[in-house]
N, CA, C and O atoms as a printed pandas DataFrame, in Angstrom:
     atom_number atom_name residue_name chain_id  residue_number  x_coord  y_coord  z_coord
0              1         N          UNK        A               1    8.170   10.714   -1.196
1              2        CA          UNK        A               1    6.864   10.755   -0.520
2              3         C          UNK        A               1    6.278    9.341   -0.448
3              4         O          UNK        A               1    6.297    8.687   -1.491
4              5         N          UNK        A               2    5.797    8.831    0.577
5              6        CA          UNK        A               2    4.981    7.793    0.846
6              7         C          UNK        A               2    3.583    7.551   -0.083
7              8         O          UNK        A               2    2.676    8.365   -0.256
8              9         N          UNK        A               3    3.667    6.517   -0.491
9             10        CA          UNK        A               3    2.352    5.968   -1.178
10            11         C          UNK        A               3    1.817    5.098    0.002
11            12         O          UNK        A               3    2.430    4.438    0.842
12            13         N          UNK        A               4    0.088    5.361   -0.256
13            14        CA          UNK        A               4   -0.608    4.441   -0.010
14            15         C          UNK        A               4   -1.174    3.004   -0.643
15            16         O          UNK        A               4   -1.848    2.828   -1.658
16            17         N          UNK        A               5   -0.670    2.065    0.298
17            18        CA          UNK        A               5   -1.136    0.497   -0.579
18            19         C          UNK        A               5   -1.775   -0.364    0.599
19            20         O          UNK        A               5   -1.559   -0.519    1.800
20            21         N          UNK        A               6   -2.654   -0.836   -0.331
21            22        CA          UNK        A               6   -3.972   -1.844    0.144
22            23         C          UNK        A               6   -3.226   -3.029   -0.450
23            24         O          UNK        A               6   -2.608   -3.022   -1.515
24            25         N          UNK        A               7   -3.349   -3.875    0.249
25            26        CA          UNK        A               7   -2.077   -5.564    0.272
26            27         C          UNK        A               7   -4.000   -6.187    0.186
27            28         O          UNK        A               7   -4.657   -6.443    1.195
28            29         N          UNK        A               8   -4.554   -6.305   -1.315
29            30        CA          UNK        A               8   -5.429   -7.353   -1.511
30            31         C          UNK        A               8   -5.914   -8.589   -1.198
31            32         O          UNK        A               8   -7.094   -8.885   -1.016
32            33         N          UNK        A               9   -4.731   -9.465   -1.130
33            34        CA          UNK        A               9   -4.858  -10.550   -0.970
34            35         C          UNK        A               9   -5.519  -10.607    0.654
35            36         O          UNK        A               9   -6.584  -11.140    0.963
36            37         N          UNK        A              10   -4.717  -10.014    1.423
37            38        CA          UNK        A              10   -5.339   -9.338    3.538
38            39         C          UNK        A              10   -6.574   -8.608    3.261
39            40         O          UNK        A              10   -7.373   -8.742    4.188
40            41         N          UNK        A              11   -6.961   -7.951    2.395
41            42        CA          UNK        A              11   -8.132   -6.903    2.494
42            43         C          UNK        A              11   -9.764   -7.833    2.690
43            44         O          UNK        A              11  -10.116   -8.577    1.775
44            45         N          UNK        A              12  -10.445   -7.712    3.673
45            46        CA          UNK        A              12  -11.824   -8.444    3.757
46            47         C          UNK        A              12  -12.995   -7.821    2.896
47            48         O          UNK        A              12  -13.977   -8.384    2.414
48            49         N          UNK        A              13  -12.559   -6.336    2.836
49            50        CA          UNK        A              13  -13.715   -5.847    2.708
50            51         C          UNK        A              13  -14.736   -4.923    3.369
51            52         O          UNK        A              13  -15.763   -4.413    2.921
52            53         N          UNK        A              14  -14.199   -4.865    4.471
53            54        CA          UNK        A              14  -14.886   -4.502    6.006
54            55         C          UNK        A              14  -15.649   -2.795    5.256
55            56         O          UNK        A              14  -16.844   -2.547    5.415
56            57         N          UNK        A              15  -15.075   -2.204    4.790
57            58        CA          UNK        A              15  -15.007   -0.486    4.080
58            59         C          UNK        A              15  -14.716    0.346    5.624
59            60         O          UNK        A              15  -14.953    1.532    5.849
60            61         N          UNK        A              16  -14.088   -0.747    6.652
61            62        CA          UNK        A              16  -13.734    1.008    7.730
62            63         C          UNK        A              16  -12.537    1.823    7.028
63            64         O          UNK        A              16  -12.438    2.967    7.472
64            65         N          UNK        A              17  -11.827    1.565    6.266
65            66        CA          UNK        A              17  -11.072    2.616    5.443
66            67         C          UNK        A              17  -11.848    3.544    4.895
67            68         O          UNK        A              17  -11.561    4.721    5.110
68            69         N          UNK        A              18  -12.784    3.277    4.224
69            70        CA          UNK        A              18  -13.855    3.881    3.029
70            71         C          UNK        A              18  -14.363    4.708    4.185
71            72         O          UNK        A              18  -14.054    5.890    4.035
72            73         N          UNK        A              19  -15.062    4.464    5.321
73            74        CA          UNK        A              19  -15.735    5.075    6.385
74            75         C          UNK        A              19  -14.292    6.149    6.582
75            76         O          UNK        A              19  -14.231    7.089    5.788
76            77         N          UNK        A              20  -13.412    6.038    7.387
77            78        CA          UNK        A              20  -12.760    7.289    7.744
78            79         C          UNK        A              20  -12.159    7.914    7.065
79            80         O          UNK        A              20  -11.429    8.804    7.503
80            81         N          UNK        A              21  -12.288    7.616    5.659
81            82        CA          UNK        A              21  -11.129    8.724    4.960
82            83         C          UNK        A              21  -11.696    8.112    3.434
83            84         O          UNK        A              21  -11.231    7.167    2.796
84            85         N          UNK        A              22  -12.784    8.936    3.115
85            86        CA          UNK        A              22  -13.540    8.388    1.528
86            87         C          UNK        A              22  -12.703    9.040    0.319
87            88         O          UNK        A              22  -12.647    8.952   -0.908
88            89         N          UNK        A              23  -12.046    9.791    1.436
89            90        CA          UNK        A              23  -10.799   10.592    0.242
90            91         C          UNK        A              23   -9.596   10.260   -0.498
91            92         O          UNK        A              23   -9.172   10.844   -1.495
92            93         N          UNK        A              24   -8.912    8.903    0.308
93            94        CA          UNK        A              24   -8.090    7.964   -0.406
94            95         C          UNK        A              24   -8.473    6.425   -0.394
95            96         O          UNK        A              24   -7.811    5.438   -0.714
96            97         N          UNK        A              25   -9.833    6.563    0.107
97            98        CA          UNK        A              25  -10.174    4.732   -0.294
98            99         C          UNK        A              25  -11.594    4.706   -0.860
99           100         O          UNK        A              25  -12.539    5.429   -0.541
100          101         N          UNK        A              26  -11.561    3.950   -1.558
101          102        CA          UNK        A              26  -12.758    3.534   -2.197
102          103         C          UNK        A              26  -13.169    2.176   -2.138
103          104         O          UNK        A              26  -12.308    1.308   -1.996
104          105         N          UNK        A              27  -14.762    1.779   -2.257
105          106        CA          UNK        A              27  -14.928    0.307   -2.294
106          107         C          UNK        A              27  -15.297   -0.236   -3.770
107          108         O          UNK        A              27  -15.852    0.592   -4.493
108          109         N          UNK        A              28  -15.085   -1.390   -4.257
109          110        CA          UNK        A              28  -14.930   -2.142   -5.605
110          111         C          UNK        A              28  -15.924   -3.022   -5.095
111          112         O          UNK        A              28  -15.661   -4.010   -4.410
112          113         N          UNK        A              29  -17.339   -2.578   -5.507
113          114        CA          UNK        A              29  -18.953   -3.398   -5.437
114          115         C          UNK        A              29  -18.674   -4.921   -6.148
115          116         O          UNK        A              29  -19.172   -5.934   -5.655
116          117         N          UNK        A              30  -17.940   -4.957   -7.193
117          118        CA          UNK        A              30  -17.812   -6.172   -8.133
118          119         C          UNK        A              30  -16.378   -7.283   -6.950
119          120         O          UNK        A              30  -16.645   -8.358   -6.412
120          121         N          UNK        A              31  -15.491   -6.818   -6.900
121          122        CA          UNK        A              31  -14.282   -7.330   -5.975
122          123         C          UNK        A              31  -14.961   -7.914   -4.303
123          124         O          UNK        A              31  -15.059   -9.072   -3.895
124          125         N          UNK        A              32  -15.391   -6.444   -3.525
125          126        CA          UNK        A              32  -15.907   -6.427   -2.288
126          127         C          UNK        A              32  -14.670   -5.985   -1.995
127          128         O          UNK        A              32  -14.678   -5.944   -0.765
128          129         N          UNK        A              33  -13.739   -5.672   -2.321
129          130        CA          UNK        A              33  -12.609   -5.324   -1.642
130          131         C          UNK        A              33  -12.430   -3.518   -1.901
131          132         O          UNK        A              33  -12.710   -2.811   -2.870
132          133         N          UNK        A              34  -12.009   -3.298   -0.944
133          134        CA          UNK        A              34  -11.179   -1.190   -0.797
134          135         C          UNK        A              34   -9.790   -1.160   -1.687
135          136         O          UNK        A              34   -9.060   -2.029   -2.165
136          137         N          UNK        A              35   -9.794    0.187   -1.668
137          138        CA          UNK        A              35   -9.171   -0.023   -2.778
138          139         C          UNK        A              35   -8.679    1.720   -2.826
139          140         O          UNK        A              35   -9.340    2.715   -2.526
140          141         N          UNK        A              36   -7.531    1.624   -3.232
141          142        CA          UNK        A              36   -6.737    3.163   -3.327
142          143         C          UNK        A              36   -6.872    4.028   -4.121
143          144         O          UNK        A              36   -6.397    3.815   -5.236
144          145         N          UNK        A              37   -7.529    5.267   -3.883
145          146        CA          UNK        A              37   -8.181    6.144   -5.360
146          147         C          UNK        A              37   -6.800    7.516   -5.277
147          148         O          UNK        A              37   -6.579    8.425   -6.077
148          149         N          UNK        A              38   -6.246    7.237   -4.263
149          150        CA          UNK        A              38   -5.554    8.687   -4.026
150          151         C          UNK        A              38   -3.722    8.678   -3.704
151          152         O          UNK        A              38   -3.089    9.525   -3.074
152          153         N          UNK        A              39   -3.074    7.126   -4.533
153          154        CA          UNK        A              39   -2.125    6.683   -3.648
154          155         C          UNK        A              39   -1.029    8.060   -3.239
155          156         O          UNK        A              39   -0.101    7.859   -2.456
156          157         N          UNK        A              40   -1.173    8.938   -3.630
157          158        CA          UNK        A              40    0.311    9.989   -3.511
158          159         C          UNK        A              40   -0.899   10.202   -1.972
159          160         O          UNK        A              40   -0.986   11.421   -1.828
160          161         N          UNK        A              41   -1.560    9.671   -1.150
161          162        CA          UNK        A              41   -2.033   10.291    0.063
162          163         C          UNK        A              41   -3.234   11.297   -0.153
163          164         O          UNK        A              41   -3.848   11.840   -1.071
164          165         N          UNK        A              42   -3.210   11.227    1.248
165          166        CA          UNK        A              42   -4.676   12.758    1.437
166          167         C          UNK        A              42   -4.065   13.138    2.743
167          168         O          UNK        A              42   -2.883   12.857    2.939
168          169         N          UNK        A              43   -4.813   13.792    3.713
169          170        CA          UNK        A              43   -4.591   14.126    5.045
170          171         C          UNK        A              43   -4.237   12.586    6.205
171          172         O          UNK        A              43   -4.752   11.493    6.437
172          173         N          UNK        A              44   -3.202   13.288    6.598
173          174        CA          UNK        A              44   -2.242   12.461    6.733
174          175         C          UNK        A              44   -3.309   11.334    8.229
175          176         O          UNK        A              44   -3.652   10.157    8.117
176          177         N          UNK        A              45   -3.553   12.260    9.432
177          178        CA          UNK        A              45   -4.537   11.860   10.342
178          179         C          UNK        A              45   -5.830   10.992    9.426
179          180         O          UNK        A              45   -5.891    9.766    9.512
180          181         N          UNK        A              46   -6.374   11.423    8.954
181          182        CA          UNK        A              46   -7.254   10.381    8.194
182          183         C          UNK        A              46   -6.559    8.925    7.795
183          184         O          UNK        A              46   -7.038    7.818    8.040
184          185         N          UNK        A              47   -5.626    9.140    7.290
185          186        CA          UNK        A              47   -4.572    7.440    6.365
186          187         C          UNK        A              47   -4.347    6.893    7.748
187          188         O          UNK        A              47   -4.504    5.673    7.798
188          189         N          UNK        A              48   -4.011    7.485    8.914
189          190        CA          UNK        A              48   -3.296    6.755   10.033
190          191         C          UNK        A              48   -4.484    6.232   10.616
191          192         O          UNK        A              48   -4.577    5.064   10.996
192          193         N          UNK        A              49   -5.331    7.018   10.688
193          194        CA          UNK        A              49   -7.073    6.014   11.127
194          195         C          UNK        A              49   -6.983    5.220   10.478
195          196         O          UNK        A              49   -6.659    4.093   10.852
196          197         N          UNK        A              50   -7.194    5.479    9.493
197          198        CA          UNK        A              50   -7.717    4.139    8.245
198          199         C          UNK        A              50   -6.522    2.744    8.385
199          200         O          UNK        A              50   -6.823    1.585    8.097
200          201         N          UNK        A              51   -5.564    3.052    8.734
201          202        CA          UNK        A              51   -4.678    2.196    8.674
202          203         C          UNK        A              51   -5.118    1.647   10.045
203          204         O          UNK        A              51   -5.759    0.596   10.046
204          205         N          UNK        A              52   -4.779    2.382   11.445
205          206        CA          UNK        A              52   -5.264    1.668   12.812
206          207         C          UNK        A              52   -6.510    1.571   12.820
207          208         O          UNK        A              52   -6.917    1.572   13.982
208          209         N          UNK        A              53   -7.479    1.472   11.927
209          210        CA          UNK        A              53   -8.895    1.403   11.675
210          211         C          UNK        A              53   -9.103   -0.285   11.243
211          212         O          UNK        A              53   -9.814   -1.083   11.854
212          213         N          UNK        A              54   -8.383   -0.531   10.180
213          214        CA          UNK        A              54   -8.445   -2.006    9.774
214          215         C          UNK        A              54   -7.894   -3.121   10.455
215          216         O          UNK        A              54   -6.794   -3.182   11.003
216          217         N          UNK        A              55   -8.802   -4.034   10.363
217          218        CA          UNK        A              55   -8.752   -5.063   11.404
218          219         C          UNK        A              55   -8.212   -6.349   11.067
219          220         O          UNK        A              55   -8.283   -7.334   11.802
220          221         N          UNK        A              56   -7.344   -6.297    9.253
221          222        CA          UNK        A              56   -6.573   -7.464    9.161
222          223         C          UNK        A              56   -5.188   -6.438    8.708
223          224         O          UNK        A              56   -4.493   -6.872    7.789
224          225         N          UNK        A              57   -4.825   -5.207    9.292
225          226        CA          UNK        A              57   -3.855   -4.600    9.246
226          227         C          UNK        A              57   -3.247   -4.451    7.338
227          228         O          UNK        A              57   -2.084   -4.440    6.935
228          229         N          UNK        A              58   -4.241   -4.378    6.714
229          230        CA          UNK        A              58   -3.762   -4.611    4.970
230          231         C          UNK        A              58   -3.624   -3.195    4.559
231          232         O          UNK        A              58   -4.045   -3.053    3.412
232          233         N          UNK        A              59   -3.135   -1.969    5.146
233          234        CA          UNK        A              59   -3.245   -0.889    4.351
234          235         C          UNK        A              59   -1.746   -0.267    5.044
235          236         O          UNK        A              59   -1.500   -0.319    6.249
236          237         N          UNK        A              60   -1.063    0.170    4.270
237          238        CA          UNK        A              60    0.462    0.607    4.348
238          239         C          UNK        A              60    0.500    1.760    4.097
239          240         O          UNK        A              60   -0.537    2.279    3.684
240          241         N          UNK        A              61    1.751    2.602    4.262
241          242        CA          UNK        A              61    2.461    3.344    3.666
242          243         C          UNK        A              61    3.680    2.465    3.088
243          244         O          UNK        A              61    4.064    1.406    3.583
244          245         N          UNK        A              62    4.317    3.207    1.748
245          246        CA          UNK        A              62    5.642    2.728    1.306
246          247         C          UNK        A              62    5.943    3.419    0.670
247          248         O          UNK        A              62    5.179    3.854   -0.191
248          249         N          UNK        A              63    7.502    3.938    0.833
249          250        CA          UNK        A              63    8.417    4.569    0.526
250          251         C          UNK        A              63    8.811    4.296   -1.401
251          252         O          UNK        A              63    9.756    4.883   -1.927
């Protein structure tokens, strides 16, 4: 099964992950950066927003 990963070092901060899918991302107030609360996934349409949602492309699936 695919995990979800947020590549930190690319992540701005923006929270449009956090906005479409609060169910596998979360935001880190202290960092400013999103951040993975759910990596085994959630609904799958939500992760694929969140992924074509972010605008420095930092959120994956991996095998």
């Amino acid at each position: 099964m695919a995990k979800v990963v947020i590549d930190a070092d690319e992540c701005t901060g923006c929270e449009s992950c956090v906005e479409v899918c609060p169910e596998v991302f979360a935001f880190d107030e202290e960092t400013e950066l999103a951040y993975v609360i759910k990596p085994e996934g959630g609904p799958e349409d939500c992760i694929e927003e969140a992924i074509d949602s972010c605008p420095v492309e930092c959120i994956s699936l991996e095998d």
